[in-house]
Residue frames as qw, qx, qy, qz and C-alpha x, y, z in Angstrom:
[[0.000, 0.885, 0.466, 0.000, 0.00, 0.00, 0.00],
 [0.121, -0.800, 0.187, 0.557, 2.95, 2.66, 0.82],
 [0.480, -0.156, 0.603, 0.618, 4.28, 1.41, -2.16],
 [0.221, 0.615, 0.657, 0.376, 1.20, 2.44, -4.24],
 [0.078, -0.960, -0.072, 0.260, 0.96, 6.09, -2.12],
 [0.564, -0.535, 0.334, 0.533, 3.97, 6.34, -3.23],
 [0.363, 0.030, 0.736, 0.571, 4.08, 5.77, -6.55],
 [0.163, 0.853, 0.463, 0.175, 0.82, 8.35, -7.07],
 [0.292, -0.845, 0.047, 0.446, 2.64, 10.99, -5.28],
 [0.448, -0.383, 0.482, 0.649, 5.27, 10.74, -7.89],
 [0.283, 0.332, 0.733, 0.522, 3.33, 10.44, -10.53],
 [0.148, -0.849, -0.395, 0.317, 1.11, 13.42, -9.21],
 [0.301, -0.718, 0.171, 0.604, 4.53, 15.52, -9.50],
 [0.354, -0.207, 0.510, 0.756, 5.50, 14.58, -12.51],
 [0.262, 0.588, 0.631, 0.433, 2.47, 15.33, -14.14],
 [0.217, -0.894, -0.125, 0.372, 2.04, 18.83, -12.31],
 [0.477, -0.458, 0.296, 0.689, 5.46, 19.53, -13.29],
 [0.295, 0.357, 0.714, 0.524, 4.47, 18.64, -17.08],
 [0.087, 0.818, 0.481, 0.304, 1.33, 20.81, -17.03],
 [0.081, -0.920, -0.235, 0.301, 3.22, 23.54, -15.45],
 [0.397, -0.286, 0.509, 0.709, 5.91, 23.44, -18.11],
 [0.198, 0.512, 0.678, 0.488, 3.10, 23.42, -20.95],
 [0.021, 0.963, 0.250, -0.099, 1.25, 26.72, -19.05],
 [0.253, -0.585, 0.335, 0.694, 5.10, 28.33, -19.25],
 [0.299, 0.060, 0.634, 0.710, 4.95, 27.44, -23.11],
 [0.136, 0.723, 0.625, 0.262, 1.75, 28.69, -23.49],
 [0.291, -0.763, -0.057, 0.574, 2.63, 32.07, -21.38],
 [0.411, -0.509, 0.414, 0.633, 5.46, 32.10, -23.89],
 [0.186, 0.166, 0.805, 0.538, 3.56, 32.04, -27.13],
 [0.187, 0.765, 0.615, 0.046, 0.59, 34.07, -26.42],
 [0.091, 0.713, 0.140, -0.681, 1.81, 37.44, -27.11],
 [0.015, 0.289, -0.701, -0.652, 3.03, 36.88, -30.88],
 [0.076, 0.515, 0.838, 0.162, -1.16, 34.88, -31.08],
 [0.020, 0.801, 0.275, -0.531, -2.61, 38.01, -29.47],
 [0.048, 0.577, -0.318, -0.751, -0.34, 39.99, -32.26],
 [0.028, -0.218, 0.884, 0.414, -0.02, 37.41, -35.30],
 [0.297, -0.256, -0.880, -0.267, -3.34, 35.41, -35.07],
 [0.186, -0.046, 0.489, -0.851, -6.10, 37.54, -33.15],
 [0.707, 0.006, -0.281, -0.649, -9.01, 36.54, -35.11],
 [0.545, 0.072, -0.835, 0.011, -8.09, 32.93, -34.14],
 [0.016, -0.046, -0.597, 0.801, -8.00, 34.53, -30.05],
 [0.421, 0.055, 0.203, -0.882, -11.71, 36.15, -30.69],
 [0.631, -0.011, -0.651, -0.421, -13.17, 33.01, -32.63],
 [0.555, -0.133, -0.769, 0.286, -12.51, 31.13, -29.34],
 [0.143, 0.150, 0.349, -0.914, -13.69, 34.03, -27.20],
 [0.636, -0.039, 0.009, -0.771, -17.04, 33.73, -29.00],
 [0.711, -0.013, -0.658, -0.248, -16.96, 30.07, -29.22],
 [0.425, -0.223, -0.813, 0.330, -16.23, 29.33, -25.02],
 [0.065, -0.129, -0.244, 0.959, -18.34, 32.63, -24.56],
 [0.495, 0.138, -0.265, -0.816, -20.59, 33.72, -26.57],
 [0.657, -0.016, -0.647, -0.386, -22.32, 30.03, -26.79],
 [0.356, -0.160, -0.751, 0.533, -21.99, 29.50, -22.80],
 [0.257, -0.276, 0.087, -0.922, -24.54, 32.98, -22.37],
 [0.569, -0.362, -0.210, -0.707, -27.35, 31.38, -22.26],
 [0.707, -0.334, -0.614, 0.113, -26.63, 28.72, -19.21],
 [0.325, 0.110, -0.382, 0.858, -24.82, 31.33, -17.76],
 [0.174, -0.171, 0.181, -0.953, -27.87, 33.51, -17.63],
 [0.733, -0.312, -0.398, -0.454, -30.48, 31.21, -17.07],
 [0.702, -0.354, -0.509, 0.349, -28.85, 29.62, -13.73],
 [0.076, 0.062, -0.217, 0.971, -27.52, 33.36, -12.95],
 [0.359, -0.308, -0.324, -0.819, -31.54, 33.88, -12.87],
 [0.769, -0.401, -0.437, -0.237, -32.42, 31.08, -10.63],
 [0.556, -0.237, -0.495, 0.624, -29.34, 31.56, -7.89],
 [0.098, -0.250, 0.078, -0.960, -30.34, 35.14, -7.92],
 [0.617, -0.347, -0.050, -0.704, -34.13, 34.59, -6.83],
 [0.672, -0.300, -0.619, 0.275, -32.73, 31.47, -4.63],
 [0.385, -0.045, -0.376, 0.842, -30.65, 33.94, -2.59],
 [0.183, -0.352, -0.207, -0.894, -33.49, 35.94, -2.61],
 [0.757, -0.459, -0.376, -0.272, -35.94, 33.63, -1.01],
 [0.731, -0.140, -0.538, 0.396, -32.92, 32.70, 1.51],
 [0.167, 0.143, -0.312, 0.924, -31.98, 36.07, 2.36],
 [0.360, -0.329, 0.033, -0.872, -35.47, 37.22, 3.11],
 [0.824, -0.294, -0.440, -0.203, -36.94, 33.95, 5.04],
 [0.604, -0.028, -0.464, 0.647, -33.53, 34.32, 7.35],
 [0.080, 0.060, -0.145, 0.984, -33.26, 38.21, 7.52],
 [0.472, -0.500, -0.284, -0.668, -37.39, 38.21, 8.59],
 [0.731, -0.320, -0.542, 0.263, -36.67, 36.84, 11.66],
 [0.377, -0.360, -0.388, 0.760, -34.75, 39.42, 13.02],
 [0.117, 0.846, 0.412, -0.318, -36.90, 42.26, 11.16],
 [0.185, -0.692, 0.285, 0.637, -34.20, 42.79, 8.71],
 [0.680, 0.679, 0.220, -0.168, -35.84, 42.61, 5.05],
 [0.144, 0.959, -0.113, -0.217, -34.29, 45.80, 4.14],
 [0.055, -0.729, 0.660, 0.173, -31.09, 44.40, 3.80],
 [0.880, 0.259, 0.384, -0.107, -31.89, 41.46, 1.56],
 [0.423, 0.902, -0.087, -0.011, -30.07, 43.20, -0.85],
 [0.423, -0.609, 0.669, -0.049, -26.74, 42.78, 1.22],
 [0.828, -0.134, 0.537, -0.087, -27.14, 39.09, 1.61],
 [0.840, 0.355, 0.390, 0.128, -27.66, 38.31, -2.20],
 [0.527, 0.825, -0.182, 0.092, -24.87, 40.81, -3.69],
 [0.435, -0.622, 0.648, -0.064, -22.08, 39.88, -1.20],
 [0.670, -0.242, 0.695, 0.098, -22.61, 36.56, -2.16],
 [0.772, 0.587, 0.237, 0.061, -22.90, 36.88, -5.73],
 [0.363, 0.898, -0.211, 0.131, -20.27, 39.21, -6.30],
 [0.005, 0.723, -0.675, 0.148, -17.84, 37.55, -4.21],
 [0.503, -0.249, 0.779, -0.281, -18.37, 34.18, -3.77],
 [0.715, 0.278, 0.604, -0.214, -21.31, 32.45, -5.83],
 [0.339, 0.878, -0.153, -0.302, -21.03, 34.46, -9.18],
 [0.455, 0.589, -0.639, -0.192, -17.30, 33.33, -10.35],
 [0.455, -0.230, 0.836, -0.204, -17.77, 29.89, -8.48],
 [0.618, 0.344, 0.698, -0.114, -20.64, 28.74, -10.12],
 [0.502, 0.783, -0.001, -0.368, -19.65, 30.46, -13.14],
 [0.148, 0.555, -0.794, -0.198, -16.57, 28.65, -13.62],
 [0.372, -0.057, 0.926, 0.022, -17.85, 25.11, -12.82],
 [0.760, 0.389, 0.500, -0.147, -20.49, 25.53, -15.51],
 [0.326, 0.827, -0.343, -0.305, -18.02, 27.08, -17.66],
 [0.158, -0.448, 0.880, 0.011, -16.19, 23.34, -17.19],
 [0.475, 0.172, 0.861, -0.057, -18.94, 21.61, -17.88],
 [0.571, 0.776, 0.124, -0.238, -19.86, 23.47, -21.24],
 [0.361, 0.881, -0.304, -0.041, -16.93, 25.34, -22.71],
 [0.349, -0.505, 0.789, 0.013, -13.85, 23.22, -20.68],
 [0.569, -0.227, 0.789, 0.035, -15.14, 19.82, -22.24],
 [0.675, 0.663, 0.233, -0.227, -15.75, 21.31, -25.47],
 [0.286, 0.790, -0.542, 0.002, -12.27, 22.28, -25.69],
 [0.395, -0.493, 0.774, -0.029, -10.80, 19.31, -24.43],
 [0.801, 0.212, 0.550, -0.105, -12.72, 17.17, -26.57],
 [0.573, 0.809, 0.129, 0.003, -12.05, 18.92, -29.80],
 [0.320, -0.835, 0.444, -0.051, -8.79, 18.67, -29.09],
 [0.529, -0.374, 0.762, 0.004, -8.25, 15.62, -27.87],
 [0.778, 0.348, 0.523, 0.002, -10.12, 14.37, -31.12],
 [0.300, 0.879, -0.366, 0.058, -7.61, 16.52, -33.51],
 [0.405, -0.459, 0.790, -0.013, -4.81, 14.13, -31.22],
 [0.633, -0.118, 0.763, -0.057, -6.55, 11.11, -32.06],
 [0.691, 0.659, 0.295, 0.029, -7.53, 11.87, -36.08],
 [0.686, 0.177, 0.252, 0.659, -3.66, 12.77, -36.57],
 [0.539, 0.676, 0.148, 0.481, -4.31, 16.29, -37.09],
 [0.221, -0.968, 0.116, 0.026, -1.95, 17.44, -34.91],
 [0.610, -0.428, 0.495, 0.448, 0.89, 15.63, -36.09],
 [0.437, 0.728, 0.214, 0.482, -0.31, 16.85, -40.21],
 [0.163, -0.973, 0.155, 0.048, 0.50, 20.22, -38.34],
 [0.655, -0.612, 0.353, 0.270, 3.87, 19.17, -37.02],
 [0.734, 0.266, 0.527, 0.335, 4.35, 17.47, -40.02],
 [0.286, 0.895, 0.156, 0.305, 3.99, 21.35, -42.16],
 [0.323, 0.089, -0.204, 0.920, 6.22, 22.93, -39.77],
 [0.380, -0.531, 0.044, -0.756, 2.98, 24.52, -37.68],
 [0.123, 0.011, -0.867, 0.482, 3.16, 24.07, -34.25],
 [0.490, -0.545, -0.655, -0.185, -0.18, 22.74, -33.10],
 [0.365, -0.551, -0.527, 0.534, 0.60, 24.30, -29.58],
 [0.236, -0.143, 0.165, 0.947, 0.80, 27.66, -31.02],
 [0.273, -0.052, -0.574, -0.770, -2.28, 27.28, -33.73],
 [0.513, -0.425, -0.666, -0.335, -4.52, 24.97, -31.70],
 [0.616, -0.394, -0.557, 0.394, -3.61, 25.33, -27.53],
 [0.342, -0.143, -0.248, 0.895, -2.87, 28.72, -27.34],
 [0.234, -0.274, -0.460, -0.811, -5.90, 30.47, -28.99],
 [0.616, -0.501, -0.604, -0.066, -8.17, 28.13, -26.76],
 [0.540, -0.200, -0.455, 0.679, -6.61, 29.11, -23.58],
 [0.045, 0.140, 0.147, -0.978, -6.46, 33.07, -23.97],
 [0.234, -0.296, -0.115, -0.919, -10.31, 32.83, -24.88],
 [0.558, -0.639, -0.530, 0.009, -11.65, 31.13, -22.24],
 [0.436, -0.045, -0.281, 0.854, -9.39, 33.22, -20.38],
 [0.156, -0.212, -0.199, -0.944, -10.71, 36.59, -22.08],
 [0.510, -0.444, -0.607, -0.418, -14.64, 34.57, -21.58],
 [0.401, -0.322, -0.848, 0.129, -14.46, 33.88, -18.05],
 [0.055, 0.184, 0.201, -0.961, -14.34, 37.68, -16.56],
 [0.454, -0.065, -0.203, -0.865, -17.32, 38.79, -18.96],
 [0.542, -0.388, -0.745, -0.035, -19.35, 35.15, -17.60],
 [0.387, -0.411, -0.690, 0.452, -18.91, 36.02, -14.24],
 [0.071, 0.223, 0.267, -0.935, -20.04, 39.70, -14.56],
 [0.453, -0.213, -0.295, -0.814, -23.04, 38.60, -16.67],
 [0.376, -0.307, -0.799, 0.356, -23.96, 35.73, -13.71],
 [0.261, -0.436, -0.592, 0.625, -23.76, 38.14, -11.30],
 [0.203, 0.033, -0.071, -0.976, -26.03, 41.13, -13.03],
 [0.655, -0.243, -0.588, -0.408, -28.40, 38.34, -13.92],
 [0.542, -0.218, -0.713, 0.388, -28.24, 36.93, -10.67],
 [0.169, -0.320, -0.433, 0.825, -28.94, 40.21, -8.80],
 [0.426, -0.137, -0.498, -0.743, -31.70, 40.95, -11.53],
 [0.479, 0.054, -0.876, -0.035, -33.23, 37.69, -9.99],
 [0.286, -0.154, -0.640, 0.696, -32.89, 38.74, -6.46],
 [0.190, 0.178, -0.006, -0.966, -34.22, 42.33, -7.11],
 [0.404, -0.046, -0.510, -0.758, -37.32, 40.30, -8.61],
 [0.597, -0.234, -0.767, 0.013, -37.97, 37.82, -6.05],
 [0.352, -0.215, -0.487, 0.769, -37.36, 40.09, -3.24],
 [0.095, 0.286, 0.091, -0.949, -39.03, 43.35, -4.33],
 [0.462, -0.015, -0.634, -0.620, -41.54, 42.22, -7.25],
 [0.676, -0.297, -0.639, -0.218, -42.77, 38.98, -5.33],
 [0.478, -0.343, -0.641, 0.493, -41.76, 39.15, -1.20],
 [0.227, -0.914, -0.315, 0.113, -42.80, 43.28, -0.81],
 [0.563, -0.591, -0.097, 0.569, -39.16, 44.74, -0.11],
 [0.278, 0.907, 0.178, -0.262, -39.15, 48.13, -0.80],
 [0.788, 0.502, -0.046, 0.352, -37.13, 48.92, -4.07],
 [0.242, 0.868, -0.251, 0.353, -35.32, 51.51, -2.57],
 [0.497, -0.650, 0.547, -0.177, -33.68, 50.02, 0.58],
 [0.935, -0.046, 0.296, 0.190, -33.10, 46.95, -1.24],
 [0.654, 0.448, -0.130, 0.595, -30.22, 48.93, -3.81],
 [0.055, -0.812, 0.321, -0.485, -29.23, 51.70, -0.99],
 [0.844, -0.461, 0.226, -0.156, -28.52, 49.10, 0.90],
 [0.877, 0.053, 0.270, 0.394, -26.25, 47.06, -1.15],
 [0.573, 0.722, -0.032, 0.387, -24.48, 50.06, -2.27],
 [0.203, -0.782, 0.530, -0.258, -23.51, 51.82, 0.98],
 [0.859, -0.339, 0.339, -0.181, -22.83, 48.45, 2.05],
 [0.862, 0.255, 0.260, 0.354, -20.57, 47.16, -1.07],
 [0.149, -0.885, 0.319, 0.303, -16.91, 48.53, -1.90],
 [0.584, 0.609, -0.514, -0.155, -14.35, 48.57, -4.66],
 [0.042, -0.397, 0.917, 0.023, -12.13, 45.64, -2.63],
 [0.613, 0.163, 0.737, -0.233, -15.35, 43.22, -2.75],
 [0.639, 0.634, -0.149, -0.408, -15.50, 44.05, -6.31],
 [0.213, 0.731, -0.648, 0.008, -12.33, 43.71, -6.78],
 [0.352, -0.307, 0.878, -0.102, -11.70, 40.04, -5.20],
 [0.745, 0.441, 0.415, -0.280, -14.62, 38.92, -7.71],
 [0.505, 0.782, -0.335, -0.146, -12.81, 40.11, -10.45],
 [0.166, -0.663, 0.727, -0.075, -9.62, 38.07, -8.91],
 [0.614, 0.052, 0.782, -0.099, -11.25, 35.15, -8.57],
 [0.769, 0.625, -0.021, -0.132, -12.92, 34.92, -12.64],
 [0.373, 0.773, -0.499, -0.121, -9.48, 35.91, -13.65],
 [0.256, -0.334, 0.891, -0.173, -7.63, 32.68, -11.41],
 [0.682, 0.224, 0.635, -0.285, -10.82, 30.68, -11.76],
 [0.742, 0.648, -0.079, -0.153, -10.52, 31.19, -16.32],
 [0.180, 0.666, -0.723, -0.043, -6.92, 30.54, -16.16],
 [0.462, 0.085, 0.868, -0.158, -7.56, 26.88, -14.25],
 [0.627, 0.500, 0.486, -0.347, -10.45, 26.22, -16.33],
 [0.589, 0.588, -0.550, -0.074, -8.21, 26.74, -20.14],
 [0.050, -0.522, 0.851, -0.009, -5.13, 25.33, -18.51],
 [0.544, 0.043, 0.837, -0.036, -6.77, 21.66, -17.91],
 [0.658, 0.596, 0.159, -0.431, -9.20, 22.19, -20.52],
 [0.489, 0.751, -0.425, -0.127, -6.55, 22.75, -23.26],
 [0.141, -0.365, 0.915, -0.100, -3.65, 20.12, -20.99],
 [0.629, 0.018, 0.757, -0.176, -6.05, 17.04, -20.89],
 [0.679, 0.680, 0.129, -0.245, -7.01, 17.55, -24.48],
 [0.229, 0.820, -0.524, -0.033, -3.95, 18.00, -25.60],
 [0.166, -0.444, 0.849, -0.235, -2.47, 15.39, -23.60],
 [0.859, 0.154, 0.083, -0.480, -5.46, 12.94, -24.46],
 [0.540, 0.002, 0.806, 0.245, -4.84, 9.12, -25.47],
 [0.121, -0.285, 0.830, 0.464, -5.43, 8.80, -29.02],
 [0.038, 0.263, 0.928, 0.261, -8.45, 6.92, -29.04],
 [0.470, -0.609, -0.332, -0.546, -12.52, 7.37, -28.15],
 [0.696, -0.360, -0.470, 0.407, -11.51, 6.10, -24.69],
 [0.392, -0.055, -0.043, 0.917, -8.65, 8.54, -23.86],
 [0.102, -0.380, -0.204, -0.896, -11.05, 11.60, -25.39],
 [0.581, -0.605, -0.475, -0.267, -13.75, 10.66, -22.71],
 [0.612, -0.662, -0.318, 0.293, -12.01, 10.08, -19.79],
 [0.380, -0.045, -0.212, 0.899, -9.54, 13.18, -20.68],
 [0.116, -0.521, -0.207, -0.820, -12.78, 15.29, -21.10],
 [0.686, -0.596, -0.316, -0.270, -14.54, 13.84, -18.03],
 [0.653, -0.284, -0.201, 0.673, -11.12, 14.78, -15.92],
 [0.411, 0.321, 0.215, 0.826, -11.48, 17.67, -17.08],
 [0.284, -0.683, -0.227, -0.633, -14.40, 18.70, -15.39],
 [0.751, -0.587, -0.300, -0.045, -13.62, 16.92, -12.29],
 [0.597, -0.026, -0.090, 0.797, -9.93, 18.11, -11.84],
 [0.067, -0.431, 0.029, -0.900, -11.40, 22.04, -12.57],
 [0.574, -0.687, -0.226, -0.384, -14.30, 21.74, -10.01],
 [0.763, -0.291, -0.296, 0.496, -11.42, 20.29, -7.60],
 [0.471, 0.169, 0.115, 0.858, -9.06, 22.89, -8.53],
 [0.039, -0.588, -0.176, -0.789, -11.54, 26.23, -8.31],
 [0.630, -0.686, -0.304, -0.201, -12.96, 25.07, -5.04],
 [0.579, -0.515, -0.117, 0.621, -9.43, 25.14, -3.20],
 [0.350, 0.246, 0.272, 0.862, -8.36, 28.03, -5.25],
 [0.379, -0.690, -0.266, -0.556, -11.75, 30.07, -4.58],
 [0.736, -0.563, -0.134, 0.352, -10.23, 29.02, -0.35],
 [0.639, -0.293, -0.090, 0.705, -7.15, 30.10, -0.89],
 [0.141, 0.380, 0.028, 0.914, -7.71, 33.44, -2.78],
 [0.433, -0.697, -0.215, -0.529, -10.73, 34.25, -0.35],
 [0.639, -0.638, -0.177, 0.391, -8.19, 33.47, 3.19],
 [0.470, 0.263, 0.124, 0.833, -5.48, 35.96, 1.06],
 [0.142, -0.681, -0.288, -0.659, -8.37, 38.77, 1.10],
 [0.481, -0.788, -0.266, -0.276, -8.71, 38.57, 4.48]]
């Protein structure tokens, strides 16, 4: 049995190591895509974006007018409606918002790219590339990457407008609470660093969410096998990965 802990642990490293040598190569190749090959950058911006809106804003609609129902069914107890508002932008904007905006971004846009990838691996055409003199990491891994990247910020700020749409409809539309104390509330009450640590998190949470995306694809057996189980790691390694990552950047803030 130590022999077998063992022998993951290593293997653990060496694959870490691997995928953090491939994010250096990618580092190192996206400005000259950004310059050289932008249209390639914005195709993939509308393809792990643009085509993710509409889960984005339909579940941004329903956690909004959860948090609604929660905040006001708690906060009536002590006689504090008014500040419903509070409850559901705190936690959208800094918590719920780029959480749950990245794990469905993994389970749309992450295992679209990893498949489509990994099936480019296994139908050869990343070794026709090689084969021209075009690096495939350049033409196919690096594009992907910077636009989920670019995608995940603008997800999580349309979540969380939808999401606080939601609120503002369940709360004030259907429970009574008066419109005005439900935004003067959440404004004196919200500041640029709670923005600001949302914004942190998308930006950490879209990097994770390429990096495997694009690494397990890439890195994919060959076959139909391999393309499943590298797409279905893909989602379960990012949901791992954002949940300690969403910890550690939210004990940093404080």
């Amino acid at each position: 049995m130590l022999r077998d802990i063992w022998a993951t642990f290593i293997g653990f490293l060496h694959g870490f190591g691997a995928m953090c040598l491939f994010f250096l190569r990618l580092l190192q190749y996206t400005p000259s895509v950004l310059y050289k090959r932008f249209s390639l950058v914005a195709y993939q911006v509308y393809n792990a974006g643009a085509l993710s809106i509409v889960i984005i804003m339909v579940c941004g609609l329903f956690v909004g007018g959860v948090l609604g129902l929660q905040a006001y069914s708690n906060l009536e107890r002590f006689n504090a409606e008014d500040t419903t508002g509070i409850f559901a932008g705190f936690a959208l904007i800094k918590e719920i918002g780029p959480v749950i905006t990245a794990l469905l971004f993994a389970g749309r846009a992450g295992t679209a790219l990893a498949s489509e990838i990994g099936l480019m691996k296994a139908t050869d055409q990343l070794s026709a590339m090689e084969m021209m003199a075009v690096d495939p990491l350049r033409y196919v891994a690096v594009p992907r990457f910077l636009g989920g990247v670019i995608s995940m910020p603008l997800l999580v700020a349309v979540f969380t407008a939808i999401g606080l749409l939601g609120s503002h409809l369940v709360a004030v539309e259907l429970l009574g609470v008066d419109v005005g104390a439900y935004w003067q509330q959440l404004q004196n009450a919200l500041d640029m660093e709670d923005v600001m640590e949302g914004i942190y998190k998308s930006i950490v949470f879209g990097v994770i969410a390429s990096l495997l995306a694009v690494w397990e694809g890439y890195n994919s057996v060959p076959t139909a096998e391999g393309v499943g189980r590298a797409t279905t790691r893909t989602v379960v390694i990012t949901a791992i990965a954002v949940l300690v990552f969403d910890f550690m950047i939210t004990a940093w803030v404080l």
